[in-house]
C-alpha positions in Angstrom: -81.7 19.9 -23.7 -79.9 22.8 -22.4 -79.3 26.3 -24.4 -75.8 25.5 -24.9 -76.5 21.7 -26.7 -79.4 23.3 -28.9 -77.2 25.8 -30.1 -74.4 23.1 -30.9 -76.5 20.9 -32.9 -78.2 24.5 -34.6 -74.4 25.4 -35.8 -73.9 21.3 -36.9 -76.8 21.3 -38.5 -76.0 24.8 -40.3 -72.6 23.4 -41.1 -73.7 20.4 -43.0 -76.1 21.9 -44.8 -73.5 24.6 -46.1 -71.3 21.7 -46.9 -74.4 19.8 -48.9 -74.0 20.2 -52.5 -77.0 22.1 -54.3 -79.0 19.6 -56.3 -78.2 18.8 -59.5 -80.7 20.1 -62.1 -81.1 18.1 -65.6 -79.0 20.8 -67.0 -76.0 20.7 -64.5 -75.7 16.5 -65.0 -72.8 15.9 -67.3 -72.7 12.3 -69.2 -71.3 11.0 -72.4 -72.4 8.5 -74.9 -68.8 7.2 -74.7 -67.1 6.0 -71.4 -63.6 6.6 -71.1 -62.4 3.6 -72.2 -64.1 4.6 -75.3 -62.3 8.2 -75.7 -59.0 6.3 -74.8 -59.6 4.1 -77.8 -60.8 6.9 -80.5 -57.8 8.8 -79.1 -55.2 6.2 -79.6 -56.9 5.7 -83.5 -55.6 9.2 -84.0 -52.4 9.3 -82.4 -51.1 5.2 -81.5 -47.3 6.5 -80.3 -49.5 9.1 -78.1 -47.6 9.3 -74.4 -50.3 8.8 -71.4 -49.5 12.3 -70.5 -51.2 13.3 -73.8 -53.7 10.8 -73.5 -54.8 11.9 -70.0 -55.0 15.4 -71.1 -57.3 14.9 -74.5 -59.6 12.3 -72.4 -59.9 14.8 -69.2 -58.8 12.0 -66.6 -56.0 11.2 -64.8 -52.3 9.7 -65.9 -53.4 7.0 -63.3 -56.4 6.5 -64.9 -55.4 6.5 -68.4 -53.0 3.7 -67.3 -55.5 1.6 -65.4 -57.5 1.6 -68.8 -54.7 1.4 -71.1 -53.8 -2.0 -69.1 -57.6 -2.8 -69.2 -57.7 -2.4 -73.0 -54.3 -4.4 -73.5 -55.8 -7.4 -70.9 -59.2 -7.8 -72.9 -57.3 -8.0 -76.0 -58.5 -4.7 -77.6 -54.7 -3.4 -78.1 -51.6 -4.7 -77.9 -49.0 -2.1 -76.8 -44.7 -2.6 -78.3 -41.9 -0.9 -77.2 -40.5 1.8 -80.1 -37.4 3.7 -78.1 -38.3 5.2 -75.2 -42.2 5.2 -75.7 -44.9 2.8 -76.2 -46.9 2.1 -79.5 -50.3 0.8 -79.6 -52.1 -1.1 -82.2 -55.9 -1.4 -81.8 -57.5 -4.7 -82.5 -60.2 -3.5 -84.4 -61.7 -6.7 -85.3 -63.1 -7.2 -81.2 -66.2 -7.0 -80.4 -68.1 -4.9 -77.8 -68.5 -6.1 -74.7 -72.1 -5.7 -73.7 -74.4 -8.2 -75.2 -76.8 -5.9 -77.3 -73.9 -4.8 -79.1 -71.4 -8.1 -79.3 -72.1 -8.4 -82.6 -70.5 -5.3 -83.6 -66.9 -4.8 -84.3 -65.2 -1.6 -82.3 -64.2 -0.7 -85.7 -67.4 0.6 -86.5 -67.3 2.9 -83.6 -63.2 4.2 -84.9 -64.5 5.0 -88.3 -66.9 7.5 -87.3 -64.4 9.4 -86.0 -62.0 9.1 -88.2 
């Protein structure tokens, strides 16, 4: 290896460490309980004419996102979404069940009424 190579893959190697994020201590991981389909749902029991602007912002995702879930919630059944003017109204099925199998027993309502 000549002196110029080394000091090439020194400065690479300097680089990517720079660029390597620090790890994560237990502290510094953030998690919820709830995923975001979850917060879209408690949301939407507060406010059901709530724009996906709004619903984006009080979730801390994207208006992309809040769509992709909005049209996940409406395909499993969980809301049904209606036309009121110019913005969309959504009623909550609250007699569905969870999804995952240790809680499909359960009905989503119970999760809406503690925050309510």
């Amino acid at each position: 290896m000549t002196p110029t190579s080394s000091g090439k893959i020194q400065r690479k190697l300097t680089i990517a460490t720079k660029n390597k994020p620090a790890a994560s201590t237990p502290e510094q991981k953030q998690w919820t309980f709830l995923s975001n389909h979850g917060h879209v749902l408690i949301f939407l029991a507060h406010d059901p004419a709530a724009r996906v602007r709004d619903i984006a912002a009080a979730v801390g995702i994207t208006e992309r996102s809040a769509q992709i879930i909005l049209a996940d919630l409406e395909a499993t059944g969980y809301l049904t979404k209606k036309r009121v003017g110019r913005r969309n109204e959504y009623t909550i099925k609250l007699e569905k069940k969870f999804r995952h199998p240790s809680e499909s027993h359960k009905s989503i309502r119970l999760l809406l009424d503690i925050f309510n």
